[in-house]
C-alpha positions as CSV (number, residue, x, y, z in Angstrom):
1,X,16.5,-9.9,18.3
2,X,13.6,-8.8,16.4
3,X,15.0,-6.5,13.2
4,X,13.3,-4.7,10.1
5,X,14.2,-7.1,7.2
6,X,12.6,-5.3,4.4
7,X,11.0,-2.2,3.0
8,X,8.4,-1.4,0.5
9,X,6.9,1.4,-0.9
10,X,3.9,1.7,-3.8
11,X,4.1,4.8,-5.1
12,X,1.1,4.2,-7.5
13,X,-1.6,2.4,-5.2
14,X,-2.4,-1.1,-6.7
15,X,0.4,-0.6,-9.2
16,X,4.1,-2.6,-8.5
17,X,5.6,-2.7,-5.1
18,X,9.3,-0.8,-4.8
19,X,11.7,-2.6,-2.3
20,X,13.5,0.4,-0.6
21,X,16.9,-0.3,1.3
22,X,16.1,3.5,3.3
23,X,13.1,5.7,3.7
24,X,12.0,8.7,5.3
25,X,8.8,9.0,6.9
26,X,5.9,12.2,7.0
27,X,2.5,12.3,8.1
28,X,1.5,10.3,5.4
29,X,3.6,6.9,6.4
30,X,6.6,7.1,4.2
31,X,7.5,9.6,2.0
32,X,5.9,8.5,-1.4
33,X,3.5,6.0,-0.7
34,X,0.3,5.9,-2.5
35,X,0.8,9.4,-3.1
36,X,-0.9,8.7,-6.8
37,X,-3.8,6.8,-7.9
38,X,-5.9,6.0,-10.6
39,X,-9.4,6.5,-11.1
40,X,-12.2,6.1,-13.6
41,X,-13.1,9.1,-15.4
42,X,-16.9,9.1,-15.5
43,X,-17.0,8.3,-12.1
44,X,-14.1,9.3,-10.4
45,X,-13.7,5.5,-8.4
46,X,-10.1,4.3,-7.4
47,X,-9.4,1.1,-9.4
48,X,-7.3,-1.7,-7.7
49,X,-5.8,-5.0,-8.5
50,X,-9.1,-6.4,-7.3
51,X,-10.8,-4.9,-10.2
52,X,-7.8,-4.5,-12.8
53,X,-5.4,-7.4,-12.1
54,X,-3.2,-6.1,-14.6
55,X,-2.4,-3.7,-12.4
56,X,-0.1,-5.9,-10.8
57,X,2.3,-5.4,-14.1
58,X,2.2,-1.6,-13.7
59,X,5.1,-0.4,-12.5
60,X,5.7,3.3,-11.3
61,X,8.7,4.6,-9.6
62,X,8.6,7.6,-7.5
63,X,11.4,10.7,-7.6
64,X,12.3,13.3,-5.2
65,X,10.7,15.6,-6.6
66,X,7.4,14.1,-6.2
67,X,6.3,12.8,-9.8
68,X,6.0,9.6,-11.5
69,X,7.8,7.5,-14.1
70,X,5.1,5.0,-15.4
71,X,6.2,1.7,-17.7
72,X,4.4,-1.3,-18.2
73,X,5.1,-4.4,-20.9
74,X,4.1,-2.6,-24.1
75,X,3.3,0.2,-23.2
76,X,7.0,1.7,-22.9
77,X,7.6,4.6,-20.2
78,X,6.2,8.2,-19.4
79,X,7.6,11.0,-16.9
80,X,4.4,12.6,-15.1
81,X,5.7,15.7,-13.1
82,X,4.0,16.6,-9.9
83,X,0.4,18.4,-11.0
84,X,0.3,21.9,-9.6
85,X,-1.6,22.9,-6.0
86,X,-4.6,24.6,-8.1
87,X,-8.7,23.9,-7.7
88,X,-9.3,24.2,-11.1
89,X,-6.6,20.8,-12.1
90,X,-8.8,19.0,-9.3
91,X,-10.5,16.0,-9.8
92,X,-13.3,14.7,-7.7
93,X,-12.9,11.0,-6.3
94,X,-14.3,8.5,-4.4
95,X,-11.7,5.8,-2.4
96,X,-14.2,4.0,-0.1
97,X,-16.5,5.5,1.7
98,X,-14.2,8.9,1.2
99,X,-14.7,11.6,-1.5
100,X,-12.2,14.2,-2.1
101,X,-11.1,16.6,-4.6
102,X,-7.2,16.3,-5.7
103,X,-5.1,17.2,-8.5
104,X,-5.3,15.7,-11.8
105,X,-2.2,14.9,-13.1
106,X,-3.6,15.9,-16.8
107,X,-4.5,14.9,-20.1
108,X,-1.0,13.3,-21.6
109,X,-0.9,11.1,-18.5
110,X,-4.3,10.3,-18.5
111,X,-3.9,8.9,-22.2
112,X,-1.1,7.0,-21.4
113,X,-2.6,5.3,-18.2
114,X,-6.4,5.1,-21.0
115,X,-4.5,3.0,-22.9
116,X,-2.8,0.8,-20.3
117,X,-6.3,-0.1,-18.4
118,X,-8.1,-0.6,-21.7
119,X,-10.7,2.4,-20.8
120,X,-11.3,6.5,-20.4
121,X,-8.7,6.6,-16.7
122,X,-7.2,9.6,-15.2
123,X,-4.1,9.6,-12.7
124,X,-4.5,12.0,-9.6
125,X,-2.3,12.9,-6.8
126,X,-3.0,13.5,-3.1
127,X,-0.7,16.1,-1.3
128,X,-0.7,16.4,2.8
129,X,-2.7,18.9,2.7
130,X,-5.8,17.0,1.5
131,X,-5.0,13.7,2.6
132,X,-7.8,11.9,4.3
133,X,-8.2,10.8,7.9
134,X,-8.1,7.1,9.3
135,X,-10.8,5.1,10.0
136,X,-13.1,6.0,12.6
137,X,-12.6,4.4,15.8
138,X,-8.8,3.8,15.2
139,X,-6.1,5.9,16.7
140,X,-5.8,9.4,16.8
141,X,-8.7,12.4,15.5
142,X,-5.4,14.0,13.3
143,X,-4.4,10.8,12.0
144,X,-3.8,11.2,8.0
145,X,-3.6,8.4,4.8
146,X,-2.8,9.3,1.6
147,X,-4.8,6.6,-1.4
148,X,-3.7,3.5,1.2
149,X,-7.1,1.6,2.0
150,X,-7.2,3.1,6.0
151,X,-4.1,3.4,7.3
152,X,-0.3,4.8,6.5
153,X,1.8,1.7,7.2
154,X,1.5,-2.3,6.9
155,X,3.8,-4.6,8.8
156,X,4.1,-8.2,8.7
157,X,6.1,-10.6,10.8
158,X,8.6,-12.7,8.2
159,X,7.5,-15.6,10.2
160,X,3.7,-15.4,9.6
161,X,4.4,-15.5,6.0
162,X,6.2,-18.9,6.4
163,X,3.5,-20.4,8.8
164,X,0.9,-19.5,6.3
165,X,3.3,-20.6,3.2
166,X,3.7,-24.0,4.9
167,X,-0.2,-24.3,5.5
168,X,-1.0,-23.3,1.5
169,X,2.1,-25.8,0.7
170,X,4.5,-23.8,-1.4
171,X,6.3,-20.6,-0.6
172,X,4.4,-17.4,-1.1
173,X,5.7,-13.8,-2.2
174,X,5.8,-11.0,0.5
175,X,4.4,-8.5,-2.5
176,X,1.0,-10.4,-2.3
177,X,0.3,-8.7,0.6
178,X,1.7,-5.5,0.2
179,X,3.5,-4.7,3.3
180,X,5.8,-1.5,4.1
181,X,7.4,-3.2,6.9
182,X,8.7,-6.5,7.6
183,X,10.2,-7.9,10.5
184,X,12.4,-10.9,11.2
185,X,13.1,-12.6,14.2
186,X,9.4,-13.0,15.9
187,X,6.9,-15.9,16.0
188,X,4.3,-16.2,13.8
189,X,1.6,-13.8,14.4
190,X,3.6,-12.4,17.3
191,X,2.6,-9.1,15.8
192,X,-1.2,-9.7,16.5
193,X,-0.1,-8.7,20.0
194,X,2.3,-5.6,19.5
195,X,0.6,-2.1,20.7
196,X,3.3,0.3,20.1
197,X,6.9,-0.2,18.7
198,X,9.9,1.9,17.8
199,X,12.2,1.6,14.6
200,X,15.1,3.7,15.2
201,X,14.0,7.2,16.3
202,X,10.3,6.6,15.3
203,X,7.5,4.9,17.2
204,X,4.5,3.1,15.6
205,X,1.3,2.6,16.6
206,X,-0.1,-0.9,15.8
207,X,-3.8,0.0,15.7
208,X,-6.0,-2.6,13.7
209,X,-5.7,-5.6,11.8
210,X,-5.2,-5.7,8.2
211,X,-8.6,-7.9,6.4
212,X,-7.1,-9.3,3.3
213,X,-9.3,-9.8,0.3
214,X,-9.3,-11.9,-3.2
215,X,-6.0,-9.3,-4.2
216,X,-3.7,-11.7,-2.4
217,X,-4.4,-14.3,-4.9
218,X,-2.9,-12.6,-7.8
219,X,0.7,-13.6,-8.5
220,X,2.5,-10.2,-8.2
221,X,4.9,-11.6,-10.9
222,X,2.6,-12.6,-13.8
223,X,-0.7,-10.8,-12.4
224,X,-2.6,-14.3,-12.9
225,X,-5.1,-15.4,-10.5
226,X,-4.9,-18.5,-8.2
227,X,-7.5,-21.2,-9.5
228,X,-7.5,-22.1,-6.0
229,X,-8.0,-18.8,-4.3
230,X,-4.8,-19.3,-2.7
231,X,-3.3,-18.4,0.0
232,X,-6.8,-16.7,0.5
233,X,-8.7,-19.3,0.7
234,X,-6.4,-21.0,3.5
235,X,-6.6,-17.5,5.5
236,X,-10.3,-18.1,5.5
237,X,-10.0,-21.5,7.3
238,X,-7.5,-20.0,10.0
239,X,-7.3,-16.5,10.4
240,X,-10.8,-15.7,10.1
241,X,-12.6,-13.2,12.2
242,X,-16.3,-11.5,12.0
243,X,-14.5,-8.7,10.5
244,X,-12.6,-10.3,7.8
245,X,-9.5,-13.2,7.1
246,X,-6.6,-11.4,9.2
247,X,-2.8,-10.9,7.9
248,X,-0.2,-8.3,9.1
249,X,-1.4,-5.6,10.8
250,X,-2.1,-1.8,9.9
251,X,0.6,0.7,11.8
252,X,0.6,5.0,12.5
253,X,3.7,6.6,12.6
254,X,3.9,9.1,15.3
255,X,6.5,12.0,14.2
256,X,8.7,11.8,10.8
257,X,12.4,9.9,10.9
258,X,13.7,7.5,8.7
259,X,14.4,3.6,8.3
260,X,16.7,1.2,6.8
261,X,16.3,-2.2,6.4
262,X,18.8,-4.2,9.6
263,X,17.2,-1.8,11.9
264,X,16.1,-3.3,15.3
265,X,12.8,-3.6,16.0
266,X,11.7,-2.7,20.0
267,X,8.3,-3.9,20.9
268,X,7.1,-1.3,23.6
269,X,3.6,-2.4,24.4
């Protein structure tokens, strides 16, 4: 029986992954995921892990009410409420190929994140209301994404870790690559195949692949990089496709719900 065996959520995107025993779901994938992002202040680009590796170390914990509590190794902790619904605390920003304007979360947190990335940063936040749509071509016109890369959700099979752990030789962290949703009890890769499932009272679309990149070489523990490029490197010999070195694959949640990890997993296409 195929079961969810894990739950994460990244409040902050690129910053530390949150493991989540339960979770409710909105347009957005689930509630508080990549609602926040940071950006660079002259020019208003996201920065990732791919850029920042540091970022790894940044952890930021998400509360009901919508705001942030940032820490990092010494740089101690600060509370950033939930920036008010008003154009003039927007900040233009580019994620991608997308530019939007969204609140800024303001000057005190903007210090605090300066002094963690080492230059002039500023924290924003991306409510429904302006969240951006999908990628063109996949799924749904009214499909939404908060600061994710493309798409709400990312599951992976528990099994395709451990094929591609066995292949790289050692055992590899889950948090590399980031998922929301894990599931236990398939083959490996038997996810490549999924179309739709359901998780409880909520059904999923599976709609594209996930392309992995040079972030899944950073050790989500210590933030150092593989000397080896590993496991990318082996995805590259593998899982490689004109479009990119495949792993997990990028999900739409149709309708809200909730989750908790044990669940069973129904594949329904």
């Amino acid at each position: 029986m195929l079961r969810l065996s894990a739950l994460y959520r990244y409040p902050l995107k690129s910053g530390k992954g949150q493991p989540l025993q339960g979770i409710g779901l909105d347009k957005l994938g689930l509630d508080g995921d990549r609602r926040w992002m940071l950006v660079d202040e002259a020019s208003g680009r996201f920065l990732t892990q791919r850029a920042v590796a540091k970022m790894s170390q940044l952890s930021a914990l998400w509360n009901e009410a919508g705001g942030l509590t940032l820490s990092a190794p010494g740089h101690g902790a600060i509370e950033v409420p939930l920036p008010p619904f008003l154009e003039e605390q927007r900040r233009g920003v580019i994620i991608w190929r997308d530019t939007l304007r969204v609140p800024d979360a303001g000057d005190e947190a903007a210090a605090w994140v300066s002094a963690f990335i080492g230059s002039p940063t500023r924290l924003v936040h991306v409510p429904v209301e302006l969240a951006r749509t999908t990628a063109a071509g996949y799924g749904k016109d009214d499909d939404k994404v908060a600061f994710a890369d493309g798409f709400p959700l990312l599951l992976i099979g528990q099994a395709s870790l451990q094929d591609l752990s066995g292949r790289v030789g050692r055992p590899l962290e889950m948090l590399r690559f980031r998922p929301n949703l894990v599931v236990e009890g398939s083959e490996a890769f038997a996810e490549d195949g999924w179309k739709r499932i359901r998780i409880g009272d909520v059904e999923f679309r599976v709609v594209k692949p996930c392309s992995r990149c040079i972030m899944t070489t950073i050790d989500p523990q210590t933030g150092e990089r593989d000397p080896q490029r590993e496991p990318f490197a082996t995805l590259q010999q593998y899982r490689s496709t004109p479009d990119g070195a495949m792993f997990g694959q990028n999900l739409v949640n149709d309708g809200h719900g909730s989750l908790e990890v044990g669940m069973p997993v129904e594949v329904l296409e």
